[in-house]
C-alpha positions in Angstrom: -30.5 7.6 -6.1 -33.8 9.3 -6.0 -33.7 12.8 -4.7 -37.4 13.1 -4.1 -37.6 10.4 -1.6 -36.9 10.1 2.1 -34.5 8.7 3.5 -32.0 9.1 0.4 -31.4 5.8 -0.4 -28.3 4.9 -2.8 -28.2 1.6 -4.7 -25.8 -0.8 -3.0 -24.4 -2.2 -6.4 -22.4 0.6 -6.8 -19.8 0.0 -4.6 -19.9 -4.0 -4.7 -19.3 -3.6 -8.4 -15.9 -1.2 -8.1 -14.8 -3.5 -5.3 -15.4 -7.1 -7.0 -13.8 -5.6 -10.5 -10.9 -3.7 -8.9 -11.7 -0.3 -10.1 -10.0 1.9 -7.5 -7.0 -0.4 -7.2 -6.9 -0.7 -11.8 -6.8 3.5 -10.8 -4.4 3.6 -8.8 -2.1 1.0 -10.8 -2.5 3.4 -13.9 -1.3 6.2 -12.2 1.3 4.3 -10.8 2.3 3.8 -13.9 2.1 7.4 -15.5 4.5 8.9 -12.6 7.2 6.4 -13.1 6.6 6.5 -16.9 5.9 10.0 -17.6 5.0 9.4 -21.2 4.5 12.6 -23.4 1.1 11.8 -24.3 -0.5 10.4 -21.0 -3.7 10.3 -22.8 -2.8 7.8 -25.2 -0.9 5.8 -22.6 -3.8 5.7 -20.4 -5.6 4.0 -23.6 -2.8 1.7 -24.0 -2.6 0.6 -20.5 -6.8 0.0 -20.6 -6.5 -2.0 -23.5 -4.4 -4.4 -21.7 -5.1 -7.5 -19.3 -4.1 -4.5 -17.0 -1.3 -5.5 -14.7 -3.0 -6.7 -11.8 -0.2 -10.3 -12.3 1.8 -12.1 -10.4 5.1 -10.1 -9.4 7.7 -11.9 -7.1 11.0 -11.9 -5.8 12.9 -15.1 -4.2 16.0 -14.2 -2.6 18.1 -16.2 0.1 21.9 -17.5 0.6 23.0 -19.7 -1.4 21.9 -23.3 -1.1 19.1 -21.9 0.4 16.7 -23.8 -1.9 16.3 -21.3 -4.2 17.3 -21.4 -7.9 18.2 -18.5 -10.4 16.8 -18.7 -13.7 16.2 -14.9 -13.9 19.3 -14.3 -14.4 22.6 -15.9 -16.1 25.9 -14.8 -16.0 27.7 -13.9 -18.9 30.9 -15.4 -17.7 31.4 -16.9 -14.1 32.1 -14.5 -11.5 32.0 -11.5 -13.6 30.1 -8.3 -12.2 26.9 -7.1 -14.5 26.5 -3.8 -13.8 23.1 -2.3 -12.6 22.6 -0.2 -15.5 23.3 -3.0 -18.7 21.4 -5.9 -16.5 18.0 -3.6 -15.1 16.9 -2.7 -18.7 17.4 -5.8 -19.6 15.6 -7.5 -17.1 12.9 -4.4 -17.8 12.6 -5.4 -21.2 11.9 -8.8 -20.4 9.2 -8.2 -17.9 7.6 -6.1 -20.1 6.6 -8.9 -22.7 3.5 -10.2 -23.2 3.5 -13.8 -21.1 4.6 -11.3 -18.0 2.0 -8.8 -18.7 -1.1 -10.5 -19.6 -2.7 -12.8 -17.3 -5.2 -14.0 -19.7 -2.2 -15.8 -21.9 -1.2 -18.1 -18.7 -3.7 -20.0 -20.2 -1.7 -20.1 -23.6 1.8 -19.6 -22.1 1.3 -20.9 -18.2 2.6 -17.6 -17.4 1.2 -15.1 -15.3 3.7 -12.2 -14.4 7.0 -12.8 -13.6 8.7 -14.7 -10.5 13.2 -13.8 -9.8 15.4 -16.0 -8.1 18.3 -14.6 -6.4 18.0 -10.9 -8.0 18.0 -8.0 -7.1 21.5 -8.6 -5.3 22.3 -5.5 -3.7 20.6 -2.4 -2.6 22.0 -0.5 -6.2 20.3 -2.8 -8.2 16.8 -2.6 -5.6 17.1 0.5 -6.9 17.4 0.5 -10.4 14.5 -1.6 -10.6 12.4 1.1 -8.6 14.0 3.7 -10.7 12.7 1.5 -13.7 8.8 0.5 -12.1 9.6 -3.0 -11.6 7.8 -3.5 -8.3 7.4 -7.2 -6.9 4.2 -7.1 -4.8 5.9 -10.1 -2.8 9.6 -10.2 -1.1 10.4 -13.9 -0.4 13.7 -14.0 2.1 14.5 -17.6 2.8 16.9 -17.8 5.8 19.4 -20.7 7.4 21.8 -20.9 9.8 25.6 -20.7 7.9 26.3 -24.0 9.3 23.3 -25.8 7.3 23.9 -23.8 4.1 27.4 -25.0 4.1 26.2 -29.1 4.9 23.9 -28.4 2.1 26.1 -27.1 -0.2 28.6 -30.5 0.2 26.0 -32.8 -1.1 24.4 -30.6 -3.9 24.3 -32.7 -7.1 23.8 -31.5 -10.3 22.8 -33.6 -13.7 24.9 -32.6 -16.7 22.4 -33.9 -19.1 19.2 -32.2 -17.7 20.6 -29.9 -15.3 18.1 -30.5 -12.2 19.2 -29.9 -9.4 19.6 -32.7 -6.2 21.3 -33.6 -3.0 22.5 -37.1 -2.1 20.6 -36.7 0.9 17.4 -34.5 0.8 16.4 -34.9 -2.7 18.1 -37.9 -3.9 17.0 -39.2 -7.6 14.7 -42.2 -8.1 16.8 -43.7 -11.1 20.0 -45.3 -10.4 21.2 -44.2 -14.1 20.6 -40.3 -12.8 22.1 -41.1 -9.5 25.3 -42.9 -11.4 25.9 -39.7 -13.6 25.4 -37.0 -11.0 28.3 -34.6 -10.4 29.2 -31.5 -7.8 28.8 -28.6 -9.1 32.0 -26.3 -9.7 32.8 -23.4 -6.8 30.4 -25.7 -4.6 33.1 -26.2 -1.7 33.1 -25.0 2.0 35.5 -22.1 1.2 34.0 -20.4 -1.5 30.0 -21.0 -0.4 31.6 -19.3 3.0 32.2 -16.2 1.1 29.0 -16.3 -1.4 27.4 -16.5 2.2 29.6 -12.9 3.3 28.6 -11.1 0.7 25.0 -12.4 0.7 25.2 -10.7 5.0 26.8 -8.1 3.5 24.1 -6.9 1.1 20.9 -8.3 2.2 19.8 -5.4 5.1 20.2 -3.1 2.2 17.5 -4.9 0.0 15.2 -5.5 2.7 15.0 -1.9 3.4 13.5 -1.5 -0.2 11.3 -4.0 0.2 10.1 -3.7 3.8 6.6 -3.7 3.2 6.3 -6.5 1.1 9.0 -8.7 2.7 8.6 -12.2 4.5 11.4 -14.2 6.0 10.9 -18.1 6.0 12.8 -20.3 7.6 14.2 -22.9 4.8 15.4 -25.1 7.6 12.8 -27.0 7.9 11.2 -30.0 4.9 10.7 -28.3 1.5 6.9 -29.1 1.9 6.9 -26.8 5.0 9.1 -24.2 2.9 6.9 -24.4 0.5 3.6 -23.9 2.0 4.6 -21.2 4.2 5.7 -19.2 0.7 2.1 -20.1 -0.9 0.4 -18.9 2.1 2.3 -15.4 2.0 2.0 -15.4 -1.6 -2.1 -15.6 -1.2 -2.1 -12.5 0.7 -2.8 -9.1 -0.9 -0.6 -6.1 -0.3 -2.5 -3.7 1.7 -3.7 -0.7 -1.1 -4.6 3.0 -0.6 -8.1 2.5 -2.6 -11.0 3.4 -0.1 -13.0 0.6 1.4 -15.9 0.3 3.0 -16.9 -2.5 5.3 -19.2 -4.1 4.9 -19.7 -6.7 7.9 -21.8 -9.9 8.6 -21.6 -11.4 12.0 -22.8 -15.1 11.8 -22.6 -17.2 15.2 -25.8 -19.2 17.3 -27.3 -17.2 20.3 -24.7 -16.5 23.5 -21.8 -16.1 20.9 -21.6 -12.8 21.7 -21.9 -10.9 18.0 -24.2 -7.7 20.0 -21.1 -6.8 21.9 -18.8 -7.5 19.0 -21.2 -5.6 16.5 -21.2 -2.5 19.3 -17.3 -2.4 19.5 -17.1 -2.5 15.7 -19.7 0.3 15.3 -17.8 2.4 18.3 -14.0 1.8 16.8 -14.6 2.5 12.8 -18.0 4.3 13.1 -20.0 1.3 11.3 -23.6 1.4 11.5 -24.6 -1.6 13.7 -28.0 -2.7 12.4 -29.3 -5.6 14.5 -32.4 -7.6 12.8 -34.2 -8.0 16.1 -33.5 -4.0 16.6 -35.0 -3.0 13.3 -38.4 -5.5 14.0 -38.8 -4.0 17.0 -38.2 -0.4 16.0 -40.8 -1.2 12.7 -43.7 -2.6 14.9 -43.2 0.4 17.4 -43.7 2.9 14.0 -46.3 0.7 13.1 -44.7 1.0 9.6 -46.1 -1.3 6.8 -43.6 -4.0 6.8 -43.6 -3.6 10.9 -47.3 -4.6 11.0 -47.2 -7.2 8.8 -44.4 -8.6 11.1 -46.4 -8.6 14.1 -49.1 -10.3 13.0 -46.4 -13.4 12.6 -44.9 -13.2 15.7 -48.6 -12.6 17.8 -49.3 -16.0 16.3 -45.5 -17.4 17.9 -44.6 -18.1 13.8 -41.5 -16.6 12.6 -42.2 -13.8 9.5 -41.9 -14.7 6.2 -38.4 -14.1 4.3 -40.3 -11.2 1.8 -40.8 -8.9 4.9 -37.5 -8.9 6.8 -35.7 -9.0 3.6 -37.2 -5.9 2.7 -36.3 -4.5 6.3 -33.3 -5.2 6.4 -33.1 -3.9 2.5 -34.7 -0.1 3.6 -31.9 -0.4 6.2 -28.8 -1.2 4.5 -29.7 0.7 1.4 -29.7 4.4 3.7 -27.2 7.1 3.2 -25.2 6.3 5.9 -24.7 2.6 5.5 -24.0 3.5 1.7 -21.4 6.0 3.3 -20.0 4.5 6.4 -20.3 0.9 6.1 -22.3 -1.3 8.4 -22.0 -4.4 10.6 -24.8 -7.0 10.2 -26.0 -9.5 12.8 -29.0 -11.7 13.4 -29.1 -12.1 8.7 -28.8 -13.8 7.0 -30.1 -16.8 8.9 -30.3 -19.1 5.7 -29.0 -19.4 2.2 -31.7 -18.0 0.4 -31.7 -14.9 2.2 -27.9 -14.8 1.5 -28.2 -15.5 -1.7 -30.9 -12.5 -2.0 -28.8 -10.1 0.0 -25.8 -10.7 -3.0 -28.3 -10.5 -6.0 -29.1 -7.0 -5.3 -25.6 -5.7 -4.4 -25.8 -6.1 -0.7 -22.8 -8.4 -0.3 -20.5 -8.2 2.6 -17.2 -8.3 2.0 -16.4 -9.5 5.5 -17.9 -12.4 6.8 -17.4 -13.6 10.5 -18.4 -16.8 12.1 -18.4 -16.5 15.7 -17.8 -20.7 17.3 -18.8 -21.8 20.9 -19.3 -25.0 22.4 -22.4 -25.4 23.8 -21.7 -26.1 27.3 -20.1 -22.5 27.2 -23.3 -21.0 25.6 -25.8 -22.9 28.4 -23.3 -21.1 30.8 -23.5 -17.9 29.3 -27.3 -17.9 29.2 -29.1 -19.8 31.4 -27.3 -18.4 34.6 -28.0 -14.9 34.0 -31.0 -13.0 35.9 -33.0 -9.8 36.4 -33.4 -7.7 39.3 -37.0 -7.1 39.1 -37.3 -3.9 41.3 -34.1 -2.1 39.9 -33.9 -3.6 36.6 -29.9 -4.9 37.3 -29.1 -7.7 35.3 -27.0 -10.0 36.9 -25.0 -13.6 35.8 -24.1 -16.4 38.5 -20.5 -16.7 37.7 -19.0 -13.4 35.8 -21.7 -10.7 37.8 -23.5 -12.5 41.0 -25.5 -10.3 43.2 -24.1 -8.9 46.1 -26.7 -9.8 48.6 -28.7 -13.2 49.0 -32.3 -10.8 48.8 -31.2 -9.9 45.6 -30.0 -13.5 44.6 -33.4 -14.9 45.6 -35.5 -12.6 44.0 -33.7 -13.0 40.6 -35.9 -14.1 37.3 -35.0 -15.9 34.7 -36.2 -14.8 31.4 -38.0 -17.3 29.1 -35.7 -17.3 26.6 -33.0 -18.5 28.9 -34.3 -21.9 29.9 -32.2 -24.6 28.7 -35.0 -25.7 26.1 -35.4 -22.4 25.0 -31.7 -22.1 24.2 -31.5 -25.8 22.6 -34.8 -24.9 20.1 -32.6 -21.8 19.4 -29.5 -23.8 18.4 -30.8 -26.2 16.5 -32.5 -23.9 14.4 -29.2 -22.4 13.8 -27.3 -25.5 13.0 -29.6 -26.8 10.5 -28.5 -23.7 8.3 -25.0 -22.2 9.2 -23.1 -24.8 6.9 -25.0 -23.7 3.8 -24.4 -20.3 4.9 -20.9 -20.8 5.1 -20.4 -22.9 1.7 -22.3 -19.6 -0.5 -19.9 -17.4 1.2 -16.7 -19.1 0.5 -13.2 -18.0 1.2 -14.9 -14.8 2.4 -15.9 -16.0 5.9 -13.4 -16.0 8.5 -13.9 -18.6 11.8 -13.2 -16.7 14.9 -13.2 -18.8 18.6 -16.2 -16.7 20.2 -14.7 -19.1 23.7 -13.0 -16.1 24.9 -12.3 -12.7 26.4 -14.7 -10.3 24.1 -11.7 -7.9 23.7 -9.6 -10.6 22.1 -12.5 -11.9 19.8 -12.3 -8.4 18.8 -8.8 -7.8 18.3 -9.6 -10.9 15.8 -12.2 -9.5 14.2 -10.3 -6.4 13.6 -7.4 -8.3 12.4 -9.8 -9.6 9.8 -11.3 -6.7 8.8 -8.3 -4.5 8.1 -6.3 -7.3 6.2 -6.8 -8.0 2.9 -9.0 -10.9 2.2 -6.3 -13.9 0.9 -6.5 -15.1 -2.2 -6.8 -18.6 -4.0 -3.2 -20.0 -5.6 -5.4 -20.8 -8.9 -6.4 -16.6 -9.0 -3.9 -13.9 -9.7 -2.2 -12.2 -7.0 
């Protein structure tokens, strides 16, 4: 930042690169881990915990009934039906997590692990507990539910392979090979009696461990077709746990004319005190101060040609580069308008990290527009359907700006279209579609929605 120069301007890079590399979350994950630790040298665990992959890995939790669809390879039983108690099974299960192919995400790679993943553990609210007690936090809960009366259907045609040990049912998962299917057998203490009290002390436990797990918990109905199961669970596990770093928004509202980002744009600013920089705004604002890049703006558009990239990137630049959008965040509209000035905005640190599409039919934008008018004595600005005049003198003195003419609107689309899908492929999984068809308080409540939720995740990145 240079101190000499007004307005103070603070290099946007600085906090796109402690968002994109995790910085504040890698903090607060290290002294995570020094309270529950307490090591007696926290300097030398704090070099120790660097040196790592960190820990920012894949940490879940399947739990459910039994035949729920899930399986338990966390844990085994020493002998059947016998009790481990919390305090000889958490270190172990501690000690195991601990190891390198659950620590390191870069050895998923070598050991296709990344993190860990229990099935049917922890199964009361003691051992919840212990694990707390011990730092083992899952960043995902996974409850699979079912009504007792399926579990117990299920649990009558469960099949088990004594040679390979998969798991089938004669009727939902049956094998393909008639050899498999010939040497399949039920699986011991798999009757109606005792899967009706597994089920009992499953009820009987399960409140207790959801209460541990509140905020990380999802319940998914398992029945339904394992595919279904199975991509609700991905679709929970893409989502990141909300964290105490700070975060700044950083906003882009994308959508064609009539789609309503202004009003959105002025409820954003209003709610979370974002700056609401709007291109058109700033042009007008620089021509008005007759500033350099202002001037050299107006000589384009006195000639009906739109300015070259150089100077509104450089607006918007001196804009977004300001103290308070450094400090507060801002909400963007009306730029990027193609993918080079996308692209231009990211190589010098000014990418958003929310990114909203705003969609409309057409018919609803020609609506929108070309039935509004202007009072030209009092200045009232009226529409023929949401705000008509009150009077026939005032409806028959009404003009229609030139911008609002059906062509005018059309030339204004088209222009749009020919460059939103680029736009949207360079910004990725960080754009967000909204339907901009609707009450501007519920596009809001949308765009808020967005904005406060972590942004979801691939299934090929770690969680």
């Amino acid at each position: 930042m240079d101190a000499t120069k007004r307005p103070l301007q603070i290099p946007p890079g600085f906090s796109t690169y402690a968002e994109k590399h995790g910085i504040f979350q890698l903090l607060e994950r290290l002294l995570q881990k020094i309270i529950i630790t307490q090591p007696d040298d926290p300097l030398a665990f704090m070099t120790d915990f660097l040196k790592q992959d960190n820990d920012d890995v894949h940490k879940i939790v399947v739990q459910g009934p039994p035949v729920s669809g899930k399986r338990q390879i966390a844990i085994e039983y020493l002998h059947e039906n016998q009790h481990i108690p919390s305090n000889i099974l958490v270190p172990i299960l501690e000690d195991r997590l601990r190891m390198l192919d659950c620590q390191n995400k870069a050895s998923f790679y070598l050991l296709k692990y990344r993190g860990w993943l229990l099935e049917g553990f922890p199964q009361n609210r003691e051992q919840a507990l212990a694990m707390q007690v011990a730092g083992i936090m899952p960043k995902h809960f996974v409850l699979l539910d079912a009504p007792d009366a399926v579990l117990v259907e299920r649990c009558l045609g469960k099949r088990i392979d004594p040679i390979t040990g998969d798991v089938y049912h004669i009727l939902f998962y049956p094998p393909d090979d008639a050899l498999v299917a010939d040497r399949l057998e039920q699986q011991q203490n798999y009757n109606t009696d005792d899967v009706s009290s597994r089920l009992a002390i499953f009820q009987r436990h399960i409140d207790g461990i959801i209460e541990c797990y509140n905020k990380v918990s999802k319940k998914i109905n398992a029945d339904q077709p394992i595919g279904d199961v199975f991509a609700q669970v991905l679709s929970f596990l893409c989502t990141k746990s909300k964290s105490n770093s700070p975060f700044t928004p950083r906003v882009v509202l994308l959508g064609p004319t009539g789609s309503g980002k202004s009003t959105q744009a002025d409820l954003l600013s209003k709610k979370y005190q974002l700056i609401n920089v709007c291109v058109d705004s700033l042009v007008k604002e620089a021509i008005v101060k007759q500033s350099k890049a202002g001037n050299g703006i107006k000589l384009y558009l006195d000639r009906g040609v739109a300015a070259p990239d150089a100077l509104m990137f450089q607006l918007v630049k001196e804009r977004l580069c300001q103290l308070d959008c450094i400090k507060k965040g801002w909400v963007l509209h009306g730029y990027p308008r193609t993918r080079e000035q996308a692209v231009r905005m990211a190589e010098i640190g000014l990418e958003p990290n929310r990114v909203f599409a705003l969609d409309i039919p057409t018919d609803s934008i020609l609506e929108r527009l070309s039935l509004r008018g202007t009072d030209p004595i009092t200045g009232a600005r009226y529409h023929m359907h949401y705000n008509p005049p009150r009077t026939n003198e005032i409806a028959s003195r009404l003009r229609t700006h030139p911008d609002d003419t059906e062509d005018a609107i059309m030339k204004r689309l088209s222009a749009y279209q020919i460059f939103i899908d680029d736009i949207c492929e360079f910004y990725g999984n960080t754009i967000k579609h909204i339907n901009a068809d609707q009450d501007p308080h519920t596009i809001f409540e949308s765009l808020e929605a967005g904005i406060v939720s972590p942004l979801p995740v691939r299934p090929d990145t770690p969680f």
